[in-house]
N, C-alpha and C positions, 0 to 999 in steps of 0.2 A: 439737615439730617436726612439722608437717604433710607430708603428700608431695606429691610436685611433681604438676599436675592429669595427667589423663591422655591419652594421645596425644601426650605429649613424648618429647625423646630423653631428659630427665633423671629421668621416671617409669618409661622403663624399665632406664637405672641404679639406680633404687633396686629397684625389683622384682627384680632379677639379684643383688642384692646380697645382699637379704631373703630369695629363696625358701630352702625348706627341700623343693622336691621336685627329687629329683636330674636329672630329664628339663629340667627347668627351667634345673638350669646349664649340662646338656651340650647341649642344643639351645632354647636360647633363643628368644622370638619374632622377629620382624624387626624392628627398630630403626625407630622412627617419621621424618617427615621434620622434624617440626615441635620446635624449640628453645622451651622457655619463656622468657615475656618480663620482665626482671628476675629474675630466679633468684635467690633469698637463699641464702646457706651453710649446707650441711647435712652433718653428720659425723654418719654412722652410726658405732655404737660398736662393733657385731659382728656379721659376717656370720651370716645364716641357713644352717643345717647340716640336711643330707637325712638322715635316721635311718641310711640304708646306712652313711654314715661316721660312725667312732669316735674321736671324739677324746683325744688323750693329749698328759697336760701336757708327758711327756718323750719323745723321740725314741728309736725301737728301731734299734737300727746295720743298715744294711744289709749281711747275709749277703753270701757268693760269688755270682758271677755265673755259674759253671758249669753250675749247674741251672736249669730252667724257670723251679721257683720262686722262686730267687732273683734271675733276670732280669726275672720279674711283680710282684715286690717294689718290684724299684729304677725299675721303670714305673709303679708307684703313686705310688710318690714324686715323681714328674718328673711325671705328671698333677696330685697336689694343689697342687705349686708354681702351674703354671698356674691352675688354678682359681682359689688365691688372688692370681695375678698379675693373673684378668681381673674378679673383685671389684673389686680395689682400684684398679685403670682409672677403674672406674663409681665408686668411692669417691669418688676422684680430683677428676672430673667434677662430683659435686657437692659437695664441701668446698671446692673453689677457683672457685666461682661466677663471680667477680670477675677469675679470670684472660682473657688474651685467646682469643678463641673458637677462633684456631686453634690452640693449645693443648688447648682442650679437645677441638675433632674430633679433635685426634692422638689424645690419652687413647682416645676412642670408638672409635677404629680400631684402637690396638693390644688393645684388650678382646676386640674379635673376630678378633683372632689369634690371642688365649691362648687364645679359645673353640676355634676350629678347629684347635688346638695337644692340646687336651684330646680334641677325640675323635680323632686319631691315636691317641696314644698309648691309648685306651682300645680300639680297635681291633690293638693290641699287646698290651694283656694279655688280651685274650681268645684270640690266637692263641697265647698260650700257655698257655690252660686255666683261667684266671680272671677275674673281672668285677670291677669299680671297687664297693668297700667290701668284699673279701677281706682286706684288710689297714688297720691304723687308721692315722691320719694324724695331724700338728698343723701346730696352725696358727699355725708361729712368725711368719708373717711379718705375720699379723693383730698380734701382740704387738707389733711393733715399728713398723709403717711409718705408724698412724694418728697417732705421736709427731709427724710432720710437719708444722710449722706451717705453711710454705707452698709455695707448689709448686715453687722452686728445692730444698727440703730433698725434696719428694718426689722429683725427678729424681734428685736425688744419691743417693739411697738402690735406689732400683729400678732405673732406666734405667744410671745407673753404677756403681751398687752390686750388685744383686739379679741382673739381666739379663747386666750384664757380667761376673760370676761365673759365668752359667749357658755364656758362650760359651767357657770352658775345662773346666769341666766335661763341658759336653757332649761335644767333641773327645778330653776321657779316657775319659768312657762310652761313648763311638761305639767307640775302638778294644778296649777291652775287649771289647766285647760281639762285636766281631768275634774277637776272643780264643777265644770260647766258641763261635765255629761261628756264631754269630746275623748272620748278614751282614742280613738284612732290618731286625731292631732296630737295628742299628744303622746303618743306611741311614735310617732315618727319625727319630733323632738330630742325624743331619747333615745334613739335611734343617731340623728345624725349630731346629739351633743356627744355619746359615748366615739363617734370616730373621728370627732374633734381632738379627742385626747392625744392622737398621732400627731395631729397639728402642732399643737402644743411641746408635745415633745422633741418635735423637729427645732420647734423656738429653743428649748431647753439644751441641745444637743448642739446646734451653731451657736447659740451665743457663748458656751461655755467653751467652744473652736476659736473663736474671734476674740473673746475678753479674757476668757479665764474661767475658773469657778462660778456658778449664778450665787450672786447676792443681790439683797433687794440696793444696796446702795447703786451697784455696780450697774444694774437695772435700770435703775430712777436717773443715773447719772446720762444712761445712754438714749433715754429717751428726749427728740426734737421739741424744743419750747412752742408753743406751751400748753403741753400734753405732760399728766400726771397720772399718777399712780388711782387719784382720786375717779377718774374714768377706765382704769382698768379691772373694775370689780366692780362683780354685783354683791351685792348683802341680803342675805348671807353668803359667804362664802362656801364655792364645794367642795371642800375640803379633799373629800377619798379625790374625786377627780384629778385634781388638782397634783395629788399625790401619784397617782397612776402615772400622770403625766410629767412626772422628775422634778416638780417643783418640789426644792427642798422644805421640810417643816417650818425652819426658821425664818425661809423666805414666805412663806405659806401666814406666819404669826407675823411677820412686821407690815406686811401689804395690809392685812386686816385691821392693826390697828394704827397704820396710817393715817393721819390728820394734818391736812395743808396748815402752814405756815402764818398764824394772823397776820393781816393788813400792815403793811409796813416796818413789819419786824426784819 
């Protein structure tokens, strides 16, 4: 697999994708104007990782939020998601070659939101006394979202899966951290959950290009085993959000009171 020549937008997806120096993913170079012509399909297999961060196969539970540290924690954690949310934009980008191009400028745009997502947030844990690779990170969502065959299963997975996870999440971390006295952290939670809502919509707007109508069936159907609906939602649900962002009500009620399938049924 060669890389796409240089001076493309798709050389410098893969470049964002591959570097292994951390300045590199939090301030990326400027995005070229020029699209390559014929672009073949290119599935990188794993993102390049900057020595600062530690990868770990398992997830260490985020501690209280009462303390600095544990408010610097749970901001490393909401930076790495981004990070691997604006890889895999660029991933995106070029493993669906083939898709139509304004799909793919979408991809290109929301990559530089995750970007500009990440250095908030990393502007956050330094106000609280630490710097991005204090704390190790994984990379579950590398594990999971390259299983995408094509880019209705990616939308289903991120844009209505991953992203519209993060807009009730974020809403409980927002209030929490207000909880702890951090009104600033969590000002810039709600902040960058309310322009997640775009994200989300972009999911809402291709999948229903590529399948049809969104239903939660049509959804759960497209998303890669074995990845469920039961990981794409936080509880409570945020509903207005949610809604803002074109998820239909009905799909909005069956996602919520989704419950997996007992044991060997």
């Amino acid at each position: 697999m060669h890389p796409p020549p240089s001076g493309t937008v798709e050389r410098w997806a893969w470049d964002y994708v591959l570097a292994t120096a951390l300045t590199a993913k939090i301030t990326p170079p400027a995005v070229p104007d020029r699209w390559e012509t014929g672009a073949p399909v290119r599935r990188i297999e794993a993102p390049g990782r900057p020595p600062e961060l530690v990868v770990l196969e398992r997830a260490r539970k985020t501690r209280g939020l009462n303390s600095r540290l544990g408010r610097a924690r749970a901001l490393h954690t909401f930076w790495h998601h981004e990070l691997q949310a604006a890889e895999l934009m660029a991933w995106a980008l070029l493993a669906f070659a083939d898709a139509p191009q304004a799909f793919r400028s979408g991809l290109l745009r929301l990559a530089l939101d995750e970007v500009r997502h990440m250095s908030m947030y990393s502007a956050q844990i330094e106000r609280l006394g630490h710097r991005v690779g204090d704390f190790p990170v994984r990379d579950w969502f590398w594990a999971r979202v390259p299983a995408c065959a094509d880019p209705a299963a990616f939308v289903a997975v991120m844009g209505l899966g991953l992203e519209s996870a993060n807009l009730d999440h974020s809403d409980e971390f927002a209030a929490r951290f207000r909880e702890a006295g951090d009104d600033e952290g969590a000002r810039v939670q709600e902040i960058i959950g309310g322009e997640e809502i775009g994200h989300v919509r972009f999911g809402v707007e291709w999948f229903s290009y590529f399948r049809g109508p969104l239903t939660f069936e049509a959804w759960r159907a497209s998303l890669p085993k074995p990845l469920s609906p039961m990981l794409m939602r936080g509880m409570p649900i945020h509903r207005s959000a949610r809604e803002r962002a074109g998820q239909p009500v009905r799909f909005i009620n069956e996602l919520e009171a989704w419950t997996p399938a007992p044991l060997g049924s």
